[in-house]
Backbone of each chain as ProteinMPNN parsed JSONL, in Angstrom:
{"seq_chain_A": "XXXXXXXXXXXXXXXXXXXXXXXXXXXXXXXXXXXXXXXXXXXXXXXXXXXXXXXXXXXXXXXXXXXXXXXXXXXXXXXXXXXXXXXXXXXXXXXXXXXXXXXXXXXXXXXXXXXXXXXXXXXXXXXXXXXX", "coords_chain_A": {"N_chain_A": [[-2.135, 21.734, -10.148], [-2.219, 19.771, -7.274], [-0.626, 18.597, -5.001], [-0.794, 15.448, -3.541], [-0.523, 12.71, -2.529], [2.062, 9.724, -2.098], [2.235, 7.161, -3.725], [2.826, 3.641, -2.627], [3.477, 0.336, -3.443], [2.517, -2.991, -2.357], [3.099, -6.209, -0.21], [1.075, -6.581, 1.088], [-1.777, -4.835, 3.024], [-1.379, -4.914, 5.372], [1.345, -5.405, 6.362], [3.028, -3.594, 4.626], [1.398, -1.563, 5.963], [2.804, -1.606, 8.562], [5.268, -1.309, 8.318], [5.41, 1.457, 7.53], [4.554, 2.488, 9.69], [6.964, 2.481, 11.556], [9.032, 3.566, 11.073], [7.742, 6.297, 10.849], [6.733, 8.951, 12.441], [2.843, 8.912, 13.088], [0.202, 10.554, 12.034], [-2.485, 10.264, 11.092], [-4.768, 7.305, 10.371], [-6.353, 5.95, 7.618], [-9.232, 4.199, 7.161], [-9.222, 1.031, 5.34], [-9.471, 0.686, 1.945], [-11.495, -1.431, -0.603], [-11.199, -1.995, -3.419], [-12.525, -2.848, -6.448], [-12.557, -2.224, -9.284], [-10.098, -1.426, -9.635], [-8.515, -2.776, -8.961], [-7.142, -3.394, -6.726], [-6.077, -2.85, -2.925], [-6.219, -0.127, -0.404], [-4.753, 2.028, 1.959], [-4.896, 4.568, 3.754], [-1.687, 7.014, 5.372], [-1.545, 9.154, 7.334], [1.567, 11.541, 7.8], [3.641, 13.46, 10.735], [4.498, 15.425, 9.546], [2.514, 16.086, 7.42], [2.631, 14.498, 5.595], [1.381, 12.159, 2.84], [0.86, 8.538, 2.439], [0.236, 6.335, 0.063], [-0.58, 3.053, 1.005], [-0.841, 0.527, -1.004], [-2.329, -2.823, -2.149], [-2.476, -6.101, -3.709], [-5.505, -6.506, -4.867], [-7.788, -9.204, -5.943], [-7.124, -11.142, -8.892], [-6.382, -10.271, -10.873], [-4.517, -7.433, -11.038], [-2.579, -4.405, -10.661], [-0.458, -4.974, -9.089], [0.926, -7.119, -8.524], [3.271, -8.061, -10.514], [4.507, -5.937, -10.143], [5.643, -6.041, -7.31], [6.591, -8.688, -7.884], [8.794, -8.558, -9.531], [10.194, -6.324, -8.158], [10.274, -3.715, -8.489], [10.065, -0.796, -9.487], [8.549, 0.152, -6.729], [8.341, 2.053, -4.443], [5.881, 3.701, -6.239], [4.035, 5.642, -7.022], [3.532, 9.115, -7.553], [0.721, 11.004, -6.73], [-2.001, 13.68, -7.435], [-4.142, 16.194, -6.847], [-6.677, 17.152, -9.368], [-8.145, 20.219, -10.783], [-10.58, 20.898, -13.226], [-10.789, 18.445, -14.492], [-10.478, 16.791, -17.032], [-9.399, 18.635, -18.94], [-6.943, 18.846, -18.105], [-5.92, 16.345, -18.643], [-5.809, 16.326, -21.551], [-3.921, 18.25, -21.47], [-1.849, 17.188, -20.366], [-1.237, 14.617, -22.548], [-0.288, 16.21, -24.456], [1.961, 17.268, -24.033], [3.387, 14.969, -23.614], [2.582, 12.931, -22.001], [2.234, 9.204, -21.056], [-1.026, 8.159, -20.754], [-1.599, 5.091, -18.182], [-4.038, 3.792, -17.789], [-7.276, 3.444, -18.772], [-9.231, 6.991, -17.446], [-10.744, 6.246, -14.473], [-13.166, 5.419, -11.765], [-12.832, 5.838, -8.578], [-12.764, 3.691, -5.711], [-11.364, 4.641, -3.053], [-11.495, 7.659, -3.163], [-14.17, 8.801, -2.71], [-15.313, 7.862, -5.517], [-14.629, 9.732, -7.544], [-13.19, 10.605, -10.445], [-9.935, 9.265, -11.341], [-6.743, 8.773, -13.144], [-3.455, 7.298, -14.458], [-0.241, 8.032, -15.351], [2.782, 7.706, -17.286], [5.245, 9.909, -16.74], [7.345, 11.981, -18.772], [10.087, 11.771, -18.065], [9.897, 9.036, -17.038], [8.491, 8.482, -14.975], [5.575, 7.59, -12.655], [2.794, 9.378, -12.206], [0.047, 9.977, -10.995], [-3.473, 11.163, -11.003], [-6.258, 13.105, -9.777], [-9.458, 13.862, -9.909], [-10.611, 16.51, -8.573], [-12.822, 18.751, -6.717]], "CA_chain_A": [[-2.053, 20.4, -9.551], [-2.048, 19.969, -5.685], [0.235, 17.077, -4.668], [-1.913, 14.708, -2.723], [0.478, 11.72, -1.786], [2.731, 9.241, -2.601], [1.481, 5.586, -3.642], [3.641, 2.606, -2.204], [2.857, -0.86, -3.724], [3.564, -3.9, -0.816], [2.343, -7.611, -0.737], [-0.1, -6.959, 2.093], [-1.661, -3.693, 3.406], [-0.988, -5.098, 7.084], [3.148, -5.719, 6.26], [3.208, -2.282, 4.291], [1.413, -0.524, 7.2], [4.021, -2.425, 9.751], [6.962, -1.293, 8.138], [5.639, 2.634, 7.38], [4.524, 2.389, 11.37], [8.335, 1.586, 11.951], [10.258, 5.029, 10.736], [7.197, 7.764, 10.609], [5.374, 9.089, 13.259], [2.047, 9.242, 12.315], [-1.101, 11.631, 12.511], [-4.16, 9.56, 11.127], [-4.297, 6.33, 9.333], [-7.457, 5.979, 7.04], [-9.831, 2.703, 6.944], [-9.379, 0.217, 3.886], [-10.832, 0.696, 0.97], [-11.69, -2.063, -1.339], [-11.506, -1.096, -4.842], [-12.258, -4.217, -7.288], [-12.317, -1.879, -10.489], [-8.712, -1.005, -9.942], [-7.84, -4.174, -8.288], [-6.386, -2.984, -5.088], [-6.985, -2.546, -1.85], [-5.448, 0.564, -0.013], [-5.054, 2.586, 2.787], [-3.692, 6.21, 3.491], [-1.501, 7.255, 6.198], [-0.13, 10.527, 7.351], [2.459, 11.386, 8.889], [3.82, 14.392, 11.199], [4.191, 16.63, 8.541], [1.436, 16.143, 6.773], [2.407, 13.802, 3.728], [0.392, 11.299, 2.747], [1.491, 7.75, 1.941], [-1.113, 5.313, 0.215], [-0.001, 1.605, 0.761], [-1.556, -0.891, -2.1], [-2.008, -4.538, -2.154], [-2.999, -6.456, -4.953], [-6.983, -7.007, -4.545], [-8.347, -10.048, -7.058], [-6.383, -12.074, -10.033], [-6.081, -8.921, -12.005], [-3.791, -6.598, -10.284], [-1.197, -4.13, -10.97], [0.256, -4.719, -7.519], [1.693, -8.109, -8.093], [4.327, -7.64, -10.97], [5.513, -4.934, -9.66], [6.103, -6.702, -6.25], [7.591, -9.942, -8.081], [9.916, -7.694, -9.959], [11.037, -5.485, -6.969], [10.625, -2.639, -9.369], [8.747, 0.839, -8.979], [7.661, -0.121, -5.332], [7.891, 3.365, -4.531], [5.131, 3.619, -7.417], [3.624, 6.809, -7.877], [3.321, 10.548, -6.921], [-0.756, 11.91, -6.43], [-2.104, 14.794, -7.212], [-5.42, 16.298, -7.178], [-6.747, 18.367, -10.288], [-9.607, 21.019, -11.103], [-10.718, 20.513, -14.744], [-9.738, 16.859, -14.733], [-10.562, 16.726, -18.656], [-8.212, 19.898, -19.699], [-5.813, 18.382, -17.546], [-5.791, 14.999, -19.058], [-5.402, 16.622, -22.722], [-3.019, 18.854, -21.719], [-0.451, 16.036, -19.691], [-1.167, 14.097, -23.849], [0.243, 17.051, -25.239], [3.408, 17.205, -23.312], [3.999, 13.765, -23.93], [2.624, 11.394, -20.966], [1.263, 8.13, -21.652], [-2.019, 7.114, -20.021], [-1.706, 3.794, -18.445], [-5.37, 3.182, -17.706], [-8.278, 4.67, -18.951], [-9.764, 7.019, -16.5], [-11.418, 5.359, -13.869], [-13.366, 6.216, -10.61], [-11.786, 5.507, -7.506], [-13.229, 4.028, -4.116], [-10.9, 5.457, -2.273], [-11.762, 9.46, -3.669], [-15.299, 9.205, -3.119], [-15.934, 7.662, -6.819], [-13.914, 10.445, -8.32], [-12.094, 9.85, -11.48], [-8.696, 9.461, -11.527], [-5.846, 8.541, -14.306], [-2.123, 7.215, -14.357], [0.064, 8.446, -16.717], [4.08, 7.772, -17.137], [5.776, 11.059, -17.346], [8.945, 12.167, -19.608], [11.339, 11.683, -17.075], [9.809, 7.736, -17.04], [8.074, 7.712, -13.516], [4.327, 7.139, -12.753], [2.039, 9.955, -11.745], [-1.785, 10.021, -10.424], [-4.347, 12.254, -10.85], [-7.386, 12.683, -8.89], [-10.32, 14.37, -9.747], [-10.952, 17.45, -7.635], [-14.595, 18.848, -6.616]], "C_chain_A": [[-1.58, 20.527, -8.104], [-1.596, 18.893, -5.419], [-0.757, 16.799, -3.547], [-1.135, 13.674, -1.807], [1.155, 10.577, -2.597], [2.116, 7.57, -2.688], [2.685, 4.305, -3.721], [3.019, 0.993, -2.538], [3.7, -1.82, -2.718], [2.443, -5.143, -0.866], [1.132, -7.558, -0.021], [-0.454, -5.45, 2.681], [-1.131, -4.069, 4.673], [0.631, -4.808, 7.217], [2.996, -4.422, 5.649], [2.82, -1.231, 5.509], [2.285, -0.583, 8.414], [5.085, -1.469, 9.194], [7.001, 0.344, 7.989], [5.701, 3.457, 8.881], [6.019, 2.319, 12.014], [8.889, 2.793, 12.192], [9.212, 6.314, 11.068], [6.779, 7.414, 11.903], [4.285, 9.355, 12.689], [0.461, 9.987, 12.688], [-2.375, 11.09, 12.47], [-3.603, 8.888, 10.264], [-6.232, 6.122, 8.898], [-7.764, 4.324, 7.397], [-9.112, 2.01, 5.275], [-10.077, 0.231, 3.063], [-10.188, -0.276, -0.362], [-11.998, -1.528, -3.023], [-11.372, -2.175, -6.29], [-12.023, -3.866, -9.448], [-10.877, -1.442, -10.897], [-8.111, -2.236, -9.47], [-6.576, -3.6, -7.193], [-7.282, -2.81, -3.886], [-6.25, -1.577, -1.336], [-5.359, 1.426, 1.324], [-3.577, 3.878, 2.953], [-3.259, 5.972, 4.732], [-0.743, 8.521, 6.159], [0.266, 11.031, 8.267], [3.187, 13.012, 9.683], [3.812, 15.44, 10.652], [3.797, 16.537, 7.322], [1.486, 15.373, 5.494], [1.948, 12.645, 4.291], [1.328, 10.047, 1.997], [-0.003, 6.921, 1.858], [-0.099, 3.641, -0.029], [-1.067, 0.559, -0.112], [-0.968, -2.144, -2.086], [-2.832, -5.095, -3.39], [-4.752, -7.142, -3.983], [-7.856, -7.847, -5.92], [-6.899, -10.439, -8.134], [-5.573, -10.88, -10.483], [-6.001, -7.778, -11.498], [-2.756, -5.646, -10.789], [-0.311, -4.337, -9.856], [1.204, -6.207, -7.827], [2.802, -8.561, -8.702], [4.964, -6.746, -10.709], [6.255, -5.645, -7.974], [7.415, -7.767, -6.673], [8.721, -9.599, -8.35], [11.109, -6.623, -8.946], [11.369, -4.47, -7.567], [9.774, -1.521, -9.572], [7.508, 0.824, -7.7], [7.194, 1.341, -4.814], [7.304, 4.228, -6.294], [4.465, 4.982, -7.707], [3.677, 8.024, -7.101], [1.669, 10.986, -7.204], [-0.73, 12.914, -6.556], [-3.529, 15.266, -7.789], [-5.476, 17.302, -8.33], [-8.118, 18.834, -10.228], [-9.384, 20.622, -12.308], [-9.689, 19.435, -15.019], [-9.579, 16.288, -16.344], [-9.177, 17.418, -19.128], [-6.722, 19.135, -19.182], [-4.827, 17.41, -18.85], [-4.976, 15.246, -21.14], [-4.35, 17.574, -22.694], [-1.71, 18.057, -21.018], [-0.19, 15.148, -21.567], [-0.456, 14.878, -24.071], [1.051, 16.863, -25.132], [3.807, 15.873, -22.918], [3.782, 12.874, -22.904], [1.412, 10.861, -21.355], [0.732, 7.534, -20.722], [-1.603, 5.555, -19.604], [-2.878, 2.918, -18.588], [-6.241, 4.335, -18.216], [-8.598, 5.686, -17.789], [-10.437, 6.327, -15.658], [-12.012, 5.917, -12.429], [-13.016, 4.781, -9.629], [-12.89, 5.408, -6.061], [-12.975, 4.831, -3.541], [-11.669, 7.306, -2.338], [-13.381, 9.671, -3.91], [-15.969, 8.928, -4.855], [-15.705, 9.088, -7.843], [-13.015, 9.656, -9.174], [-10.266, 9.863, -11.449], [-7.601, 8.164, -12.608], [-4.7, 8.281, -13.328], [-1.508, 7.902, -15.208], [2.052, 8.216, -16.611], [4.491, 8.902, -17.769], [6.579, 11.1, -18.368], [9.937, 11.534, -19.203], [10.743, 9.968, -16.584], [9.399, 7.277, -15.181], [6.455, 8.061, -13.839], [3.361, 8.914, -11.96], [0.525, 10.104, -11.757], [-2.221, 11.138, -10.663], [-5.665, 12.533, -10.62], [-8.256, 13.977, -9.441], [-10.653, 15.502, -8.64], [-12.635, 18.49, -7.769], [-14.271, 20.499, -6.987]], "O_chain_A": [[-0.669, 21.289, -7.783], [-2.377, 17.974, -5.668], [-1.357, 17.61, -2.842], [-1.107, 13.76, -0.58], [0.818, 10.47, -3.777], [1.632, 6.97, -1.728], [3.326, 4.083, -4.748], [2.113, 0.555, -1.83], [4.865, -1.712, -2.338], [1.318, -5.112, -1.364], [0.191, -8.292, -0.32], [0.541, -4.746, 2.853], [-0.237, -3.312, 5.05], [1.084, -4.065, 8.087], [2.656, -3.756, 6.627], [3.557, -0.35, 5.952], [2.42, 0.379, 9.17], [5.744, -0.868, 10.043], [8.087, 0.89, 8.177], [6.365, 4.43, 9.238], [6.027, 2.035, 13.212], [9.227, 3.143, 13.323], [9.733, 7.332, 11.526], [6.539, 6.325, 12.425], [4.399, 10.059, 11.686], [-0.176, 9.743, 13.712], [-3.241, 11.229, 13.334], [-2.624, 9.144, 9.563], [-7.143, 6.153, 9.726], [-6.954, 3.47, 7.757], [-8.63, 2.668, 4.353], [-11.253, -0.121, 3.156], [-9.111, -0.158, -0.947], [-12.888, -0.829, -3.506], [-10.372, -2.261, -7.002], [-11.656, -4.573, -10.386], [-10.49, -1.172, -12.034], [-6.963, -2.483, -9.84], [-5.346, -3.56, -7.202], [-8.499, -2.685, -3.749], [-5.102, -1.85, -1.688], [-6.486, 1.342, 1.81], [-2.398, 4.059, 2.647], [-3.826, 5.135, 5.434], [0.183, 8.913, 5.449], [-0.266, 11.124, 9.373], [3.177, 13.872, 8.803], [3.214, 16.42, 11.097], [4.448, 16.801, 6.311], [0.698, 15.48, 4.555], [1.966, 12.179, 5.431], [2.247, 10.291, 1.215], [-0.903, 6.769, 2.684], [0.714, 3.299, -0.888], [-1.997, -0.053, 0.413], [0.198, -2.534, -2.041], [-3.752, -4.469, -3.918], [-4.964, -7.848, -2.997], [-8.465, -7.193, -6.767], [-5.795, -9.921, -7.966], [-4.361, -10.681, -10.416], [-6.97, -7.028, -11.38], [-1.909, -6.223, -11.471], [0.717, -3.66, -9.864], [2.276, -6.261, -7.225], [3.531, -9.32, -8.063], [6.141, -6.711, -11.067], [7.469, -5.583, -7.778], [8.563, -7.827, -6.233], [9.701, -10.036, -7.746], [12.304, -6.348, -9.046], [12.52, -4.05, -7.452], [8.596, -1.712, -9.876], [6.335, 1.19, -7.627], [6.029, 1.734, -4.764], [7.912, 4.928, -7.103], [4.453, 5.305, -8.895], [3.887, 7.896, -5.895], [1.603, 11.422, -8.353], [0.205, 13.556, -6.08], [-4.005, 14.89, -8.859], [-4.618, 18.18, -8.429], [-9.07, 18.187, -9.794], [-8.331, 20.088, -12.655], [-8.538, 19.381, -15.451], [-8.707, 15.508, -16.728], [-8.168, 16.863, -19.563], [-5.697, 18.965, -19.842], [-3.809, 17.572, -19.523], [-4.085, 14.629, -21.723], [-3.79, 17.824, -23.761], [-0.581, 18.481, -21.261], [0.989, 15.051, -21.908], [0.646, 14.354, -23.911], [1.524, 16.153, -26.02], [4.527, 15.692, -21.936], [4.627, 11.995, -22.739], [0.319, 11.29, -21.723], [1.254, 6.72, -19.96], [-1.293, 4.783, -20.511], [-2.954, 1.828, -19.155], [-6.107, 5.557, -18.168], [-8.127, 5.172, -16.774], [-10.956, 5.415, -16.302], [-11.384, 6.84, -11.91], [-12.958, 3.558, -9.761], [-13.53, 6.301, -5.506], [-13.727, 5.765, -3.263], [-12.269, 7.852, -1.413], [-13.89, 10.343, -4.807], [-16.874, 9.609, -5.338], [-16.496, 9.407, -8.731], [-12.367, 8.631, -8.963], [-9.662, 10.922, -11.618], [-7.808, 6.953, -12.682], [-4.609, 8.614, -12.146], [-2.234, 8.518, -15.988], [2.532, 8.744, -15.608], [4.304, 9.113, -18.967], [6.551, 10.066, -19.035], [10.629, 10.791, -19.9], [11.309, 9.631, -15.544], [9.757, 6.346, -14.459], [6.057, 8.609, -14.867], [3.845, 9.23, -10.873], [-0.03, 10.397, -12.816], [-1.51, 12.14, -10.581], [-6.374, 12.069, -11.513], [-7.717, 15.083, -9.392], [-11.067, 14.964, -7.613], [-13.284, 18.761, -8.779], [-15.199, 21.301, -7.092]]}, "seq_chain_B": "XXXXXXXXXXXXXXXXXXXXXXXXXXXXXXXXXXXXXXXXXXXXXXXXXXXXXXXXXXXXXXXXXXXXXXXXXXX", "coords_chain_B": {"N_chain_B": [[6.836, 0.94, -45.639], [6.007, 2.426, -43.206], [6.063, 0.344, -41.911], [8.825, -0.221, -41.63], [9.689, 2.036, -39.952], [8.087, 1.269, -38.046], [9.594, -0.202, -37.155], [12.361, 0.666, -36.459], [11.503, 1.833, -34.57], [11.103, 0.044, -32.395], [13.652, -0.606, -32.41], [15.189, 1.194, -31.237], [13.612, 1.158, -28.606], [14.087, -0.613, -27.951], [16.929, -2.074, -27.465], [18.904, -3.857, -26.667], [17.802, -6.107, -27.874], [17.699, -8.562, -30.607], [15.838, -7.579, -33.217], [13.616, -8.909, -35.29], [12.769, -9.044, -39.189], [10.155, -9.282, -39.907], [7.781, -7.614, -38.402], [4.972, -8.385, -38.049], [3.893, -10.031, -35.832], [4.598, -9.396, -33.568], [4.027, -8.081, -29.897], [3.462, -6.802, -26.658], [5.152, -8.505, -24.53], [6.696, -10.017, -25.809], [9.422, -9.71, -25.607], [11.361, -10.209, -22.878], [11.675, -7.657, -21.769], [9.446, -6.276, -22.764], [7.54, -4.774, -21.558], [4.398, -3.648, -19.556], [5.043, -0.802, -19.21], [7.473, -0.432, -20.772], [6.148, -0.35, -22.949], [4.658, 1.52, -22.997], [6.467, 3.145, -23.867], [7.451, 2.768, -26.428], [5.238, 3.133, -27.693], [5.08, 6.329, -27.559], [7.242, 6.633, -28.545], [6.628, 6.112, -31.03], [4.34, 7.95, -31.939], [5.931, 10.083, -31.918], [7.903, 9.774, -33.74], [5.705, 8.536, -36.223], [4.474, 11.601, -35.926], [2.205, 11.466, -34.981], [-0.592, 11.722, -32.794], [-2.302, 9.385, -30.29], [-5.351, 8.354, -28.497], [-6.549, 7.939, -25.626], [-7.876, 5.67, -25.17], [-6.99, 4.392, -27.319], [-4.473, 4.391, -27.32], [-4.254, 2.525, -24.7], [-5.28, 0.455, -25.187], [-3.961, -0.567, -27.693], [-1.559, -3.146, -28.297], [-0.702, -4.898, -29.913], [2.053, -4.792, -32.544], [0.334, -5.607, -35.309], [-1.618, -3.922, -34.563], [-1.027, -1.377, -34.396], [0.169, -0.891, -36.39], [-2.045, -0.821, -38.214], [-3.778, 1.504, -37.151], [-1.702, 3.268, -37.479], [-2.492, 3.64, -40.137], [-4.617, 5.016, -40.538], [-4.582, 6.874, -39.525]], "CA_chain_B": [[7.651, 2.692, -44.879], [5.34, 2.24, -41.588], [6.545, -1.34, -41.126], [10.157, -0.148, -41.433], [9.393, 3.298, -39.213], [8.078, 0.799, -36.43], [10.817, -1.843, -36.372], [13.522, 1.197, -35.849], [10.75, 2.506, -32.921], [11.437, -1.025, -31.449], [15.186, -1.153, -32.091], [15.344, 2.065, -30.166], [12.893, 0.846, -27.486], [14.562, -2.125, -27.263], [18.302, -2.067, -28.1], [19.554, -5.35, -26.606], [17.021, -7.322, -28.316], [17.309, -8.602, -32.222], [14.785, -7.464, -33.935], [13.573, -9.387, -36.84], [12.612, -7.96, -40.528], [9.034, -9.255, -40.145], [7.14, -7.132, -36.85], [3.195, -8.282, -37.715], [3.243, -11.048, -35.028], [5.235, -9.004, -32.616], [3.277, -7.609, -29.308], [3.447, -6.943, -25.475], [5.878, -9.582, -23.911], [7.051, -10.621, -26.756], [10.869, -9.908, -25.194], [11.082, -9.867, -21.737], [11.65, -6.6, -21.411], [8.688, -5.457, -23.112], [6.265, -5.064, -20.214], [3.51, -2.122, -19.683], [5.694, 0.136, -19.396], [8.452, -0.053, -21.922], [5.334, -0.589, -24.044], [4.172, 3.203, -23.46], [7.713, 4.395, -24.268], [7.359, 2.449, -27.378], [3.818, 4.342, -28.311], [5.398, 7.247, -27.206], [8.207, 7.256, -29.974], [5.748, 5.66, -32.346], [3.461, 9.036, -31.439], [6.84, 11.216, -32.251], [8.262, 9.189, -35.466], [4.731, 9.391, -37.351], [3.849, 13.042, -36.051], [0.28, 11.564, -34.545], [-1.247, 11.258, -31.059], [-3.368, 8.155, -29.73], [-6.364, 8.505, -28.022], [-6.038, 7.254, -24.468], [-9.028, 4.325, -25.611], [-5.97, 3.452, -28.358], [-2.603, 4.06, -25.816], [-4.539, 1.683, -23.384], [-6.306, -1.269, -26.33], [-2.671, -0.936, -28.423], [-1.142, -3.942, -27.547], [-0.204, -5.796, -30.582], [2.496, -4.339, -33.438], [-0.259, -5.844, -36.187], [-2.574, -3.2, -34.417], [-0.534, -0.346, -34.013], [0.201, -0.385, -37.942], [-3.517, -0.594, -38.217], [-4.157, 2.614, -36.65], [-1.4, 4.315, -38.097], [-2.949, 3.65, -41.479], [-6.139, 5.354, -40.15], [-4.219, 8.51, -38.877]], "C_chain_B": [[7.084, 2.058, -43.583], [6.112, 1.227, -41.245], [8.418, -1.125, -40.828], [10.528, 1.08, -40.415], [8.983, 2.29, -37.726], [9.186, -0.039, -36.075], [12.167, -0.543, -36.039], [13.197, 1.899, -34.685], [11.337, 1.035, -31.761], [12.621, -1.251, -31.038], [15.298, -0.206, -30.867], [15.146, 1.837, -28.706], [13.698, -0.376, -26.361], [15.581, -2.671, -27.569], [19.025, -2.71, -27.744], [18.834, -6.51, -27.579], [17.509, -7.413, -30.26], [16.037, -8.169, -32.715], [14.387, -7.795, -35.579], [12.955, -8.213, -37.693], [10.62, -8.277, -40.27], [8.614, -9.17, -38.522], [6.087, -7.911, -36.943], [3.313, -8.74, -36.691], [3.864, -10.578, -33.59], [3.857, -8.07, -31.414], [3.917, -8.259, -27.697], [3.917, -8.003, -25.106], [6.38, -10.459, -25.326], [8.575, -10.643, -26.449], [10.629, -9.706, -24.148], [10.795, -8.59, -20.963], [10.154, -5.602, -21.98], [7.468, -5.675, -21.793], [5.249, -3.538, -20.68], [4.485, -0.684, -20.002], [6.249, 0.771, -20.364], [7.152, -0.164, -23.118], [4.626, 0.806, -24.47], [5.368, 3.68, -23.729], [7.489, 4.223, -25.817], [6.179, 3.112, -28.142], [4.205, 5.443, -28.406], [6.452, 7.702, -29.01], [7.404, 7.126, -30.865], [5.025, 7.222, -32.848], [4.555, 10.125, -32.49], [7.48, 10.794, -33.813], [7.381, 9.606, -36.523], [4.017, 11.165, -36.976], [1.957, 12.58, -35.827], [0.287, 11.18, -32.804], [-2.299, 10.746, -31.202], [-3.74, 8.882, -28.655], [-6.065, 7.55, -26.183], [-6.907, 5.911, -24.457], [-7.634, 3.331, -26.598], [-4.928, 3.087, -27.725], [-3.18, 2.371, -24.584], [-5.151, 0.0, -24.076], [-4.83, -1.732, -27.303], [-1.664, -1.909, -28.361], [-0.555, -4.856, -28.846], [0.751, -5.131, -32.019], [1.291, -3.962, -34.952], [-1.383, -4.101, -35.811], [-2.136, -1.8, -34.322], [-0.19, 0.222, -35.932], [-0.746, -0.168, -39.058], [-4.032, 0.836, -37.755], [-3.062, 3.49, -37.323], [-2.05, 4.691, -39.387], [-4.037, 4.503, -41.005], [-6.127, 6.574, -39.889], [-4.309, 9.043, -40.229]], "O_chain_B": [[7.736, 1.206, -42.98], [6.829, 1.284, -40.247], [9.087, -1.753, -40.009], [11.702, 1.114, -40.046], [9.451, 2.507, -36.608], [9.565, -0.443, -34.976], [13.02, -0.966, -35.259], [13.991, 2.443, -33.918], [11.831, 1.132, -30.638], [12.965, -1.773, -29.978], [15.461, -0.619, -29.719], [15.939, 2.095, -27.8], [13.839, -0.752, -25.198], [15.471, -3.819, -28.002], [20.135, -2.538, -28.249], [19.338, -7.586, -27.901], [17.597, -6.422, -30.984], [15.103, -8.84, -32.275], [14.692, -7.226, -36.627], [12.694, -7.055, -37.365], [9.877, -7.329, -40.522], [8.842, -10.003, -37.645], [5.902, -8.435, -35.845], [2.791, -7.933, -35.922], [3.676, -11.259, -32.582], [2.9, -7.506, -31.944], [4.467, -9.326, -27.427], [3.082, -8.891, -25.284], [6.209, -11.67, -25.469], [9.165, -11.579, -26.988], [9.647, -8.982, -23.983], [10.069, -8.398, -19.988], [9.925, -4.448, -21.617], [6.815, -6.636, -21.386], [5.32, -2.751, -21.624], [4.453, 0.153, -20.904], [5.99, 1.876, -20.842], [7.512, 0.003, -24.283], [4.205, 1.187, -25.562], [5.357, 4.903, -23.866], [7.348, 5.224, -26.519], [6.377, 3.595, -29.257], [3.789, 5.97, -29.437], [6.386, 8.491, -29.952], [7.341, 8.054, -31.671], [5.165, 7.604, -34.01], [4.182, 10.758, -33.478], [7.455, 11.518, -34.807], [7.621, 10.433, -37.402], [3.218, 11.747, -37.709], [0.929, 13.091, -36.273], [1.003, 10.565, -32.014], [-3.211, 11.173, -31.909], [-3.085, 9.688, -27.994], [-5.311, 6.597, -25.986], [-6.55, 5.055, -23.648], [-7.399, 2.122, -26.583], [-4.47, 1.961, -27.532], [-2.51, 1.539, -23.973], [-5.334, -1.105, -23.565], [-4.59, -2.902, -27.601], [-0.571, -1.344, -28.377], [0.254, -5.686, -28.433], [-0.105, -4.881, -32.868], [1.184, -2.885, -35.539], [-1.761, -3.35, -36.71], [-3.045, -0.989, -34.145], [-0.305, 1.327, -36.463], [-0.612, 0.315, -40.182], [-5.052, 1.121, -38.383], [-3.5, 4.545, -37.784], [-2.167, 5.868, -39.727], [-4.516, 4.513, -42.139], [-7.083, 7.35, -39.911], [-4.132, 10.244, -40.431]]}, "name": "protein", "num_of_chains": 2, "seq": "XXXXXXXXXXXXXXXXXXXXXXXXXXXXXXXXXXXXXXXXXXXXXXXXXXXXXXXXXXXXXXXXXXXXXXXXXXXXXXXXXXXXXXXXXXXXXXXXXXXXXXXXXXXXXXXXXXXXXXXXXXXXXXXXXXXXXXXXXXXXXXXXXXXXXXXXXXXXXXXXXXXXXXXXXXXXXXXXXXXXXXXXXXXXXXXXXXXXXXXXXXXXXXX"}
């Protein structure tokens, strides 16, 4: 697993990119990508040394972005990470005890690569991206 | 047995809450605290109590007690 970046949920990408614009310096900031099967909208940015922050906004009715906002609770929402053999993966994170939150799903953002959630052991959220 | 194996998965899960003697009608938001989340911890023990693993089609459709004691029967 190759850590990819960290996913920040925020009411608006504009106010999330404002406020990461504030503290980092930053190297490249990606376009927006619309993503109506995950219900977000998102955009990467990264910063001097090289980590990646994706800011999400809730995109349509049916969001995970907007209980977590109301709540003020797992804003700093997930850790990324790309995998080879995204299958083996997936049955071997089951094994060792983390629970899918969504089915797989392919991802605007990643080129229509699949990628999973899954809540670890230790009760935080981790991504996993499809790798070519 | 099952029905008494999930209501001590819930006490666990959910150890401020009362938990009545009859689960069927119990499911997702049913206490405040039960949200997505605490709802995969709750699969999670369920997973470790009966000695089976859900399908990520079942972890992700599992949503109602009635249905979860439905599928164990099936394991």
């Amino acid at each position: 697993m190759k850590f990819h970046h960290i996913g920040i949920f925020t009411k608006s990408i504009s106010y999330g990119k404002k406020q990461i614009l504030s503290f980092l310096t930053v190297k490249n900031i990606s376009k927006v990508y619309y993503d109506t099967s995950l219900g977000v909208k998102v955009l990467f940015i990264k910063d001097k040394s090289n980590i990646i922050y994706e800011i999400v906004s809730p995109l349509g009715k049916k969001n995970p972005v907007k209980k977590v906002i109301k709540e003020n609770n797992n804003i700093l929402n997930h850790i990324a990470y790309k995998v080879k053999n995204f299958d083996k993966k997936i049955i071997n994170l089951r094994k060792n005890g983390f629970a899918p939150l969504i089915k797989p799903t392919r991802a605007i953002a990643f080129k229509k690569k699949r990628v999973c959630f899954f809540l670890t052991p230790l009760n935080f959220i981790i991504e996993i991206i499809e790798d070519d | 047995m099952i029905k008494k194996k999930l209501r001590e998965c819930l006490i666990k899960t959910f150890p401020k809450e009362r938990i009545k003697n009859n689960i069927d009608d119990l499911k997702v938001g049913s206490f405040k605290k039960w949200d997505s989340l605490a709802h995969l911890n709750l699969l999670l023990l369920v997973e470790k109590k009966f000695k089976i693993k859900f399908s990520i089609d079942e972890m992700t459709s599992l949503k109602k007690i009635s249905q979860i004691i439905n599928k164990i029967k099936k394991k």
